[in-house]
Each structure stands twice: as C-alpha cells, then as structure tokens.
NUDORO-413729 format. One record per residue (C-alpha): x, y, z; residue number from 0. Coordinates in steps of 0.05 Angstrom, whole numbers, padded with zeros to 5 digits. Example, Ala and Ser with C-alpha at 12.3 -4.5 7.8 and 13.67 -1.06 7.14 Angstrom:
X;Y;Z;nr
00246;-00090;00156;0
00273;-00021;00143;1
//
This chain:
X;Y;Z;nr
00525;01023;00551;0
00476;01015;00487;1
00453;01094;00482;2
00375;01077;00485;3
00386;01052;00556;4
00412;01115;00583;5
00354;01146;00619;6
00385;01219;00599;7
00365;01196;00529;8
00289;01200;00542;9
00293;01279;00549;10
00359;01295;00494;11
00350;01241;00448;12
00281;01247;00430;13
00259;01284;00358;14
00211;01325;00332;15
00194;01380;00386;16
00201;01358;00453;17
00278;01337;00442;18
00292;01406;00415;19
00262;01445;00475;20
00299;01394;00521;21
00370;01412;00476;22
00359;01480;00457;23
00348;01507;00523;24
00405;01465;00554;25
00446;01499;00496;26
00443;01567;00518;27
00490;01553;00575;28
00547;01541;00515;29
00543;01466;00512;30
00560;01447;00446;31
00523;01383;00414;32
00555;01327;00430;33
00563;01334;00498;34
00481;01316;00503;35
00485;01253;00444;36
00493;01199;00491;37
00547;01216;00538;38
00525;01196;00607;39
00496;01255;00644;40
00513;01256;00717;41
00478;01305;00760;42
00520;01338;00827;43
00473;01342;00888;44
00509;01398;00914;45
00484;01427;01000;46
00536;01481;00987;47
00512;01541;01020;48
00540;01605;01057;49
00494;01593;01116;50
00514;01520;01121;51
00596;01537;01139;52
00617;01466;01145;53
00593;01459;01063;54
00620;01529;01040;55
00684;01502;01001;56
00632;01453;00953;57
00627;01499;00897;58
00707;01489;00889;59
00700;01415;00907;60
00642;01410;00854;61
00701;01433;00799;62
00741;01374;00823;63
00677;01324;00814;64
00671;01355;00749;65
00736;01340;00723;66
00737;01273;00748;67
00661;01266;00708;68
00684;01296;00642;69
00750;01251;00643;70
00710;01193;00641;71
00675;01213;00580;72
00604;01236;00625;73
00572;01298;00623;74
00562;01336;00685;75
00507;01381;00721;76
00505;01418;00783;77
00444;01426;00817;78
00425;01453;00885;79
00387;01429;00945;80
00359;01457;01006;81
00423;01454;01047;82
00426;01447;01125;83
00470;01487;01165;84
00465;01462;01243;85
00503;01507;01277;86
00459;01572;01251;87
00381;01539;01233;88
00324;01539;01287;89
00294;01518;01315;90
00334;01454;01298;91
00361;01418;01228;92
00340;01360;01239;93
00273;01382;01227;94
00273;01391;01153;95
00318;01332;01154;96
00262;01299;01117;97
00245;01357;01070;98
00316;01361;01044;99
00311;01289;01019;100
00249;01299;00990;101
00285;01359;00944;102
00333;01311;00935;103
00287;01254;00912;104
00243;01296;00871;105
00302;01337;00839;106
00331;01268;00815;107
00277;01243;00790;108
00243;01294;00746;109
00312;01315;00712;110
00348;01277;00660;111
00397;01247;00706;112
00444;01174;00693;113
00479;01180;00759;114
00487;01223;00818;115
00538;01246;00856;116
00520;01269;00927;117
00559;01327;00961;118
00549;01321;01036;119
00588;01351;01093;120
00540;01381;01153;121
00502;01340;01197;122
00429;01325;01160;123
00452;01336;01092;124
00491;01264;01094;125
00429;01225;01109;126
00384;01262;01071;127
00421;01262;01012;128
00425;01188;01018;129
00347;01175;01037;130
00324;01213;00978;131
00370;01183;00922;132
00353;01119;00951;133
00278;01132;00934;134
00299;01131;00863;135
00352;01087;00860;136
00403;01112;00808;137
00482;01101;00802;138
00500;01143;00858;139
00567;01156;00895;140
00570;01202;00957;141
00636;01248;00967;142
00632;01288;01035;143
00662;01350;01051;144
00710;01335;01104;145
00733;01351;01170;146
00767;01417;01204;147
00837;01424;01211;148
00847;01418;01286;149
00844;01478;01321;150
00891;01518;01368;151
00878;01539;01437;152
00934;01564;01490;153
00986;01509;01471;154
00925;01458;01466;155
00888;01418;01410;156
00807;01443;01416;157
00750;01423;01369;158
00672;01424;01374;159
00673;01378;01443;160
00713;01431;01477;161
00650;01478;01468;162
00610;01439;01516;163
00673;01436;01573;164
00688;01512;01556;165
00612;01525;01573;166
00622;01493;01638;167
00670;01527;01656;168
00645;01592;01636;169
00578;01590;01669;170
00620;01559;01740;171
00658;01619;01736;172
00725;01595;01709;173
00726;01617;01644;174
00723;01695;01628;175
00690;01734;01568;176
00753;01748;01539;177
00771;01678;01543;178
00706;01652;01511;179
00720;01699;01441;180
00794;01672;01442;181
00778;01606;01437;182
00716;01621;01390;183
00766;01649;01345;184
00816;01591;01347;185
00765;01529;01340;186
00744;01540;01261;187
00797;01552;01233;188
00792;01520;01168;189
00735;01495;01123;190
00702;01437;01137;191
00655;01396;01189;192
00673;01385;01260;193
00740;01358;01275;194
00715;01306;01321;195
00679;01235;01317;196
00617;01276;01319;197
00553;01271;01274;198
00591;01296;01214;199
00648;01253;01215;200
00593;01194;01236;201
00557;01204;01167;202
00616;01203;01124;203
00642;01139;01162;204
00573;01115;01153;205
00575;01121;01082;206
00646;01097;01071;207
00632;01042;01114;208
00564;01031;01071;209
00601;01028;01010;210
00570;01087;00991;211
00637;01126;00973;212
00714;01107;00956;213
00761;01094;01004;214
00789;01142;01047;215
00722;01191;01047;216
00714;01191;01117;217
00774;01218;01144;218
00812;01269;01098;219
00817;01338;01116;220
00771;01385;01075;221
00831;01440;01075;222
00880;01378;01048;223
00887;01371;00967;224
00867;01306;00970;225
00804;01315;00985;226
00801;01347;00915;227
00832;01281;00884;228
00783;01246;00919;229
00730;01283;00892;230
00763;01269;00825;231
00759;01203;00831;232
00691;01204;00845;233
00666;01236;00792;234
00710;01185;00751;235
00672;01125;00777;236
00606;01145;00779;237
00608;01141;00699;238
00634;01069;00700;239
00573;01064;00752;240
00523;01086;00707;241
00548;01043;00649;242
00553;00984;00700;243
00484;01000;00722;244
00509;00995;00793;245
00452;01026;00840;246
00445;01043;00906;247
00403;00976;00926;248
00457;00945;00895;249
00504;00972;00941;250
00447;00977;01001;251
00442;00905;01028;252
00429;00878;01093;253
00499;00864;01106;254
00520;00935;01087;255
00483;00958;01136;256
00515;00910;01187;257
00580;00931;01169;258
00561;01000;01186;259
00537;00992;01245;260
00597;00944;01269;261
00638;01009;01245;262
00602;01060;01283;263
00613;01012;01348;264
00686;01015;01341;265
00698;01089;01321;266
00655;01110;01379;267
00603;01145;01328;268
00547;01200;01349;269
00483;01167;01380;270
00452;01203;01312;271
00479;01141;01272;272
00409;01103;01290;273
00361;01154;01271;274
00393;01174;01204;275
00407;01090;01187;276
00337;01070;01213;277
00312;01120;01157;278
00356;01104;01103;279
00340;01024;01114;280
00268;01037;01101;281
00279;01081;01046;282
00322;01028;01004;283
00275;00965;01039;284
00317;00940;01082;285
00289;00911;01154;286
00324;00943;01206;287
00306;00950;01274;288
00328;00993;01353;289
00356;00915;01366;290
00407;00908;01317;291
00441;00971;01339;292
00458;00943;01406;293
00527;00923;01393;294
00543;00934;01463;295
00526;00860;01469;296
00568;00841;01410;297
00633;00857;01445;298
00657;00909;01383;299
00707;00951;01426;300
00727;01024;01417;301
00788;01022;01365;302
00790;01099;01351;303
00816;01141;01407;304
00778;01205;01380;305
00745;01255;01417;306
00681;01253;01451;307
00708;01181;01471;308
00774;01189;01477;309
00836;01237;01464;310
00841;01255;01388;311
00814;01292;01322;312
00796;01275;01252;313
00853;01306;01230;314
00899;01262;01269;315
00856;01199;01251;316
00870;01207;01176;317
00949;01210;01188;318
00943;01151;01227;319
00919;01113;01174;320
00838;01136;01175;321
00773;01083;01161;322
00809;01037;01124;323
00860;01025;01179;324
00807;01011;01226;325
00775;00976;01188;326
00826;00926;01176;327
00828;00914;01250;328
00765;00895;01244;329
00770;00844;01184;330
00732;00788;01228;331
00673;00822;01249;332
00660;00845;01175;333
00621;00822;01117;334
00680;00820;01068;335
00645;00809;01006;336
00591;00861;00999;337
00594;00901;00942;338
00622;00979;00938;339
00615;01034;00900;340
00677;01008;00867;341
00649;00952;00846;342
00692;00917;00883;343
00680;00880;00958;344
00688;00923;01017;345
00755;00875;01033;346
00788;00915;00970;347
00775;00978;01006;348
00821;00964;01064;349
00858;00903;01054;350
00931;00938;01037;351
00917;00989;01089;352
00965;01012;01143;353
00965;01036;01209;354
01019;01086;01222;355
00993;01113;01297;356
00969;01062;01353;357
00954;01115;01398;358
00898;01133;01349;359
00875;01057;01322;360
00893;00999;01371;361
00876;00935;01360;362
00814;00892;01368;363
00855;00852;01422;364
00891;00910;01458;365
00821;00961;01451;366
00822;01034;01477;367
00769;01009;01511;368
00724;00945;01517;369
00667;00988;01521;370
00636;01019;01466;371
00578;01031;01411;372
00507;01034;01431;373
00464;01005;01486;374
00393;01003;01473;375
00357;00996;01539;376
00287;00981;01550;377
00231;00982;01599;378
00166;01011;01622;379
00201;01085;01606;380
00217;01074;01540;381
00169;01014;01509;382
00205;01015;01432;383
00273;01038;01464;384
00322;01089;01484;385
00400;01099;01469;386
00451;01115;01511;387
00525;01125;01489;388
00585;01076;01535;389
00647;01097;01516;390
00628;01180;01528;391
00575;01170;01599;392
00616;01151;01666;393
00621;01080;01687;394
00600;01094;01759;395
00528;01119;01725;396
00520;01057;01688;397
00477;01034;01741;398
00438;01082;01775;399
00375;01087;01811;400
00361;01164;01839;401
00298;01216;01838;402
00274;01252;01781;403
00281;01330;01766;404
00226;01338;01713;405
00226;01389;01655;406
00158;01395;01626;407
00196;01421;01559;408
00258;01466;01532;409
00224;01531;01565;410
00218;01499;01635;411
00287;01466;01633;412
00316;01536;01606;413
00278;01582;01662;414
00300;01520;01720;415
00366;01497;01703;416
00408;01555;01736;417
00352;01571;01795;418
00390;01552;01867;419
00333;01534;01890;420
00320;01472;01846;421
00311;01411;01891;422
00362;01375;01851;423
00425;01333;01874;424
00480;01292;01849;425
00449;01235;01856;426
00385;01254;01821;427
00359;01244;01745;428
00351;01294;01697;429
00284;01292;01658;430
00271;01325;01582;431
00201;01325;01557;432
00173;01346;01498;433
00235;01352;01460;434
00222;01296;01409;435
00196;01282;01343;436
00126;01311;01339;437
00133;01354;01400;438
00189;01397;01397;439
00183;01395;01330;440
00240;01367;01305;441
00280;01330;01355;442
00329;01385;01371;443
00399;01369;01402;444
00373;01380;01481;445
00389;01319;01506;446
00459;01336;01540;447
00433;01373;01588;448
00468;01423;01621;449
00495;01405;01700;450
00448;01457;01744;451
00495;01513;01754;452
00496;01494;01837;453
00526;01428;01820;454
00578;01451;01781;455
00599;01500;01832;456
00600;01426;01882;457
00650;01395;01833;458
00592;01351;01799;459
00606;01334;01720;460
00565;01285;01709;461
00491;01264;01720;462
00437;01208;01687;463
00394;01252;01639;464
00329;01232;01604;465
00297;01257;01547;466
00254;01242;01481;467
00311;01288;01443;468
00378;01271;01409;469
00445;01293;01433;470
00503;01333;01386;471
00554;01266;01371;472
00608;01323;01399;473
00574;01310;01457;474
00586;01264;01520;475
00562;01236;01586;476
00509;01191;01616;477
00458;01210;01572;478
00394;01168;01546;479
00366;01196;01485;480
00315;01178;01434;481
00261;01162;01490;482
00204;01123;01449;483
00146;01135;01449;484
00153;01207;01463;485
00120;01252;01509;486
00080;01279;01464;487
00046;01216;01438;488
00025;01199;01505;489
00089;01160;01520;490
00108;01140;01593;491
00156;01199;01600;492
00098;01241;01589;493
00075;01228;01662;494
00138;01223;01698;495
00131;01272;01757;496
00187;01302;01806;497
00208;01256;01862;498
00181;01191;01816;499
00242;01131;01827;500
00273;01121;01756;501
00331;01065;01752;502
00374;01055;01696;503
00419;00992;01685;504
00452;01001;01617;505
00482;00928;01629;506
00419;00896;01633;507
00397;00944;01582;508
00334;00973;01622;509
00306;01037;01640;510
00247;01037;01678;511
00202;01084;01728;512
00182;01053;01799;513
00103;01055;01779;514
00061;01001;01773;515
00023;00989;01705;516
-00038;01012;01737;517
-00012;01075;01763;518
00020;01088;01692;519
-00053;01072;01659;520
-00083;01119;01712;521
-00033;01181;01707;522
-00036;01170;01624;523
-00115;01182;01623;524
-00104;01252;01655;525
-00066;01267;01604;526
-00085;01330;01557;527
-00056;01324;01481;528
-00013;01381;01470;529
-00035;01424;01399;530
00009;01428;01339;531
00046;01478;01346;532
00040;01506;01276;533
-00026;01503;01227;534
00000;01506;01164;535
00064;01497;01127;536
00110;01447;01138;537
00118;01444;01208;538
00041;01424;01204;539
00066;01369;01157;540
00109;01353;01196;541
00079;01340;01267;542
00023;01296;01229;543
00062;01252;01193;544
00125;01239;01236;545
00143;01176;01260;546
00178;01163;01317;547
00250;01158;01338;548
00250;01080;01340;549
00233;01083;01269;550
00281;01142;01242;551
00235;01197;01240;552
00223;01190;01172;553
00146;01215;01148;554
00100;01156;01146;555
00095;01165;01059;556
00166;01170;01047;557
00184;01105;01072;558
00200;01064;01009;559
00220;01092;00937;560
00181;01109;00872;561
00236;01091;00837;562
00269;01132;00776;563
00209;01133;00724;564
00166;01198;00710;565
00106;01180;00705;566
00077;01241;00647;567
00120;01277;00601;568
00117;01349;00600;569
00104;01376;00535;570
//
C-alpha cells in the first residue's frame, strides 16, 4: 500500500511539530524509528480483565496476535476497553452493552489505527466489539477467546447448563450444600467462556459464520495451543487486510448476515443472537428485521447435538470437526460466495472440512432434530414480536392456552416465587414485567424463570413463561423472551393481570391475551409511567435513549457509523 494512504500516516508521518509529539512520545515505550515510517499500525481491542474470568488468558493471547502482526511486517498496539464480565456485573452486562462499543468506536477512531483486531470472549464484549468498529469501518478481524474445557462432575460431563438443573435440584431438596461447592469447584476448570452452545459460543459462531474471523474461531478450546496459532494467524491477516483495504462493510453484507442466521438455526444458538445481530445490522446499514430471524419456517434443522439442545460441549464440537463441519452440511442453504475476512468466499472456509463425530454434527437429511432456531411469534401481547427457543422448550408446551401468574417486576417475582401459597399450577403461565430494555434497566437474563418451589416438589419441570427480558443461551425451556413493546413503554404486557387467558401457538407463531382491543385501550389509560430509575449518569442515558428489543437495543444515536475520519487535529 502507497504510504500516504495509510491512515496511521496522518499522526507519524507528519513534520514540523505535531509529527514529533505524535513520535516522540510513542518513543518512550522503546520503539525504535522505523517501526512508525509506514509500517501498518494495527491496534488490539483487547476486554481482558480479571473481573471478566472468561477473558483473563487475553493478555497471553494478545502476545500471540502480536507475533502474528509483526510477522507480517505491521506494527502492533494494545489498547484496553471497558470489558464485561457476566457472571460478576449488576445489575446486568447487557446494560453497558452499548457503552462498551461506544469505547470501542471512539478508541478507534481518535487513535492512529490501519486495522483492528478485536479480542472477544464473554457474552457482550463480542457484539460490542463488533457494533463499535463497525461505526468506523476499518480492516478489522475478530479472534475470540474460546470455550472451557469440559468440566468433571461424579463420573459426568457438567458445564454452565448444569447450573440451572443443579439449582433445581437444590432448592427441591435433592441436592445438598456440600454437593453444590463440589460441583462449583469442578465446572471452571479451565480458562475460557462457557462450554456450551450458550451466548459465548453463539457470538464467536456468529462472527465466524459472518466472516468476521478465520476458520475454526468458533470452536477451539481457549486452554488448547491452537487457539494461540489462531490468534497468530490473525494478526497475520489483518495486515494483508489493511493493505487490501478490506473493511468491515466489505465483509458485512446482507447475505452475511443471512448466513449467520441460517448458522445460528442449525447449531441451536442462544435466543441473544437477535438482539446483538439486530444491533450490529444497523450499525454497518444493513436492513434487518424480528422476521428474518424466524427460520423456524425455513425448515433449517438442529445439526449440533450441544447442550442446552441436546447432549454435548464445545469442547467435544471442535474434535468433531467444529463450524466448518457444520457448515459444510449446510452447503445448500448458504450464500457461498460472500466475502471473508480471508478474502476469500465463505465456501473456502469449509469446503475441505471433515466431520469426524456424527453423534455431534448429523446431517441436514438425518437432523438431531427437525426442530430448531427461532420462532418469532406475534399477536396482541407482543405487537413488534417475541422469541421463543424450539429445540430447548417441551413440545407438549408448544401450544398452550392456561392462566396467568403475574410478576409486577424482579422484586415481586423474587418475594412470590417460593410462597406455597401462590395460586399457581402446572398448567398456568408465568408472567415477567418490567424486566426489559428501559425498565429493568438493562434487559437482565430473568426470563427463565424459576419453577415455583411447590411445583417442583409435584414433579413439574417445565412451564410457558413470559417476559420483556432475555434468557442466558445456557438456558432452556418454554420460554418467550424479548416481549416488544415492553412493560415499561406502555406495552400490552404492562396490563396483563392474574387469572387473564394468555394462549401461545409457537406453530402459528402467535402469542396473544384473551382481551378485546377495547379492554386493552381501557386497562392501558390507567396506566401510571414508571420513573427512571436513576437521574444522572449513564443509566439516565440509558433509559432515555434505548430502543427496544425488536430493534437490538441499541441507543437511538448510535445507529449508523461516523466513519474513520477525525474531524479536528489536536495540536
């Protein structure tokens, strides 16, 4: 690439005095000359933090992306972000989901950066690492941490979805203290993100499926070496990016996007999936939409028998041949041709690959199961749409008509969930309010609601529950999340009383409350709006400029990029 069109060469390769203030202060780190006269200068987005545990091994994987940078004849920089940790920050991370990717966007922009290489492994910090670089638009690769080595429980295989059948048990009774800590112990057991098909493992097949990464991202163990070469590799490529001028809207196309979300379908991906895409669509300008998420009506079936949906780990998946092995399987459903991160089409990315375990990838015509990916269901509940996950809710819930158990919000829910007498049966719906965008805030991870504790003792595991919150992807059962419009807004939930009728037929893709428009209209204007709950800050920010689920949550400004120009120089 002709040196004046590196954009690193605005800030080193000026004269006179603002070049030597730019150099000379760079210089006291011990970077000799040369290293800032035109190399490409590739800045490493790095969410590694000790309070985010599933990202505490990137300051060693960072090395790895740095060898792989300088190889290439690019000079790299490490920088920090604001990084999410979702097991340990309240009151949930996907509230300063957004704020992390505005670090991100601003970081990029204002420093002398040619290309970026994104280090995500927890939840948020994959999307919003992705929504703010594609607000600039730069060369950009994204390497992600990795999943857990599988852990060890008693002669069994246990990750993250075990938590929420080991909570069961232990508030039924069947499951002692003691217990508990031993399995605590034995889950984590290695670095990395949640050995399951949760959220984690959703964003990194999001972005390999995207062609936002090389081959093989998704599904490699963080503990394994390769994940180092990988990293390696990364760093090699995003130097050829930058001299290619490949950028993410390059990469970020329409048919990306459908490629991801025929992906998700098939690996049985976390609900989550929609929020984070829906956001990162309208940060790069792409139209996307609740509808084109409901692949349950594209007849995509469940290739990946990984846990919540079915038997396995992440671990297992990559020995069995990981993303690209799918993948192959589903050659027909796939645009072929988009372009990667590679700079090759997405074909090159799994064409030679193998599968060497059918009990983890079947085939499209001999599926784990038929049903899988999202439903999106409708109706006078849920006006812009709700989600609800197939392949990890029971088939005798699909359609369901029963009496609803109202929460008014997480307090209620919290002080009636356990109470014996709660006028609650088997047959009745569980409903969530408050919980979503603007009035939690944040949209916290409520929406699997626990079975009331007099249920469980009956033998019950499974129950329709409603809410305007999201669900963990470890997660399962018949649960519709994402309620929009929320409660808070005034949405129909908001007025859903106990005893109200609420019927849900996730095969004619409806959810709707036995009220008639009028009554709706007439319960709505009693309605009181509910005060932020903060007046200053962020949060404030926050609740006033949120949009809602059906949209991706994203703050009304941020959809859209301002692209990778600085508008004033500094000195």
């Amino acid at each position: 690439m002709d040196k004046k069109k590196l954009r690193s060469q605005q800030w080193f390769g000026k004269k006179g005095k603002d070049g030597f203030i730019y150099r000379a202060w760079m210089k006291n780190q011990g970077i000799p000359a040369h290293e800032l006269q035109g190399k490409p200068v590739i800045g490493i987005c790095n969410t590694w933090s000790e309070l985010t545990p599933c990202n505490a091994h990137f300051r060693e994987l960072a090395e790895s992306v740095k060898h792989g940078i300088y190889e290439a004849g690019g000079f790299p920089v490490e920088f920090p972000v604001m990084s999410l940790g979702e097991t340990l920050i309240k009151p949930t991370a996907m509230l300063y989901r957004n704020l992390v990717s505005m670090d991100v966007e601003e970081s990029i922009r204002a420093n002398p950066l040619d290309g970026v290489v994104l280090l995500c492994g927890c939840d948020k910090t994959t999307p919003a690492l992705v929504m703010g670089a594609a607000s600039v638009n730069l060369p950009t690769i994204v390497v992600s941490g990795g999943p857990m080595l599988t852990g060890k429980y008693r002669g069994h295989d246990i990750s993250t979805s075990d938590v929420w059948r080991f909570s069961e048990a232990y508030r039924a009774g069947k499951m002692s203290d003691e217990e508990f800590y031993v399995a605590e112990a034995c889950m984590a057991r290695s670095r990395g993100h949640c050995a399951v098909m949760g959220t984690a493992s959703t964003m990194a097949c999001m972005v390999e499926s995207l062609g936002l990464s090389l081959a093989e991202n998704a599904a490699i163990p963080a503990a394994d070496s390769r994940r180092k070469v990988l990293a390696h590799l990364s760093g090699s490529r995003i130097v050829d990016m930058v001299r290619e001028d490949l950028k993410l809207s390059d990469i970020l196309t329409p048919t990306a996007f459908e490629n991801a979300i025929t992906v998700n379908a098939a690996i049985g991906g976390s609900t989550n999936f929609i929020i984070h895409l829906l956001a990162i669509a309208a940060r790069i300008g792409v139209k996307l939409d609740m509808d084109d998420f409901n692949t349950s009506v594209k007849n995509i079936p469940l290739l990946a028998n990984l846990q919540p949906s079915g038997d396995y780990f992440m671990e297992d998946f990559f020995y069995a041949g990981g993303l690209p092995a799918l993948m192959k399987e589903l050659d027909g459903s796939l645009n072929r041709d988009t372009i990667t991160v590679s700079g090759k089409p997405m074909s090159a990315n799994y064409e030679t690959a193998e599968c060497f375990n059918r009990k983890l990838i079947s085939t499209v015509d001999e599926p784990f199961n038929v049903v899988a990916g999202i439903t999106v269901v409708k109706g006078n509940l849920c006006e812009n749409g709700a989600v609800l996950k197939p392949s990890a809710a029971s088939a005798e819930l699909m359609q369901h008509t029963g009496k609803a158990v109202v929460f008014e919000n997480i307090e209620d829910y919290k002080a009636k969930i356990d109470d014996p007498n709660l006028d609650v049966d088997a047959t009745s719906v569980l409903v969530l309010k408050n919980v979503g965008p603007k009035g939690y805030p944040g949209m916290p991870e409520v929406g699997n609601m626990a079975i009331p504790k007099k249920l469980l003792e009956q033998g019950v595991t499974d129950m329709v529950r409603i809410s305007d919150g999201r669900m963990s992807g470890t997660g399962f059962g018949t649960v519709v999340l994402h309620v929009s419009p929320e409660a808070a807004v005034g949405g129909t939930l908001a007025v859903v009383q106990d005893g109200d009728i609420i019927t849900l037929d996730v095969p004619a893709g409806i959810l709707n409350i036995e009220l008639s428009d009028e009554e709706i209209a007439e319960r709505k204007s009693k309605l009181t709006v509910l005060p932020n709950l903060s007046n200053r800050g962020y949060t404030y920010l926050y609740q006033n400029h949120v949009q809602q689920a059906h949209l991706g949550a994203d703050f009304d400004f941020l959809r859209g990029g301002s692209g990778s120009e600085v508008l004033r120089d500094s000195h």
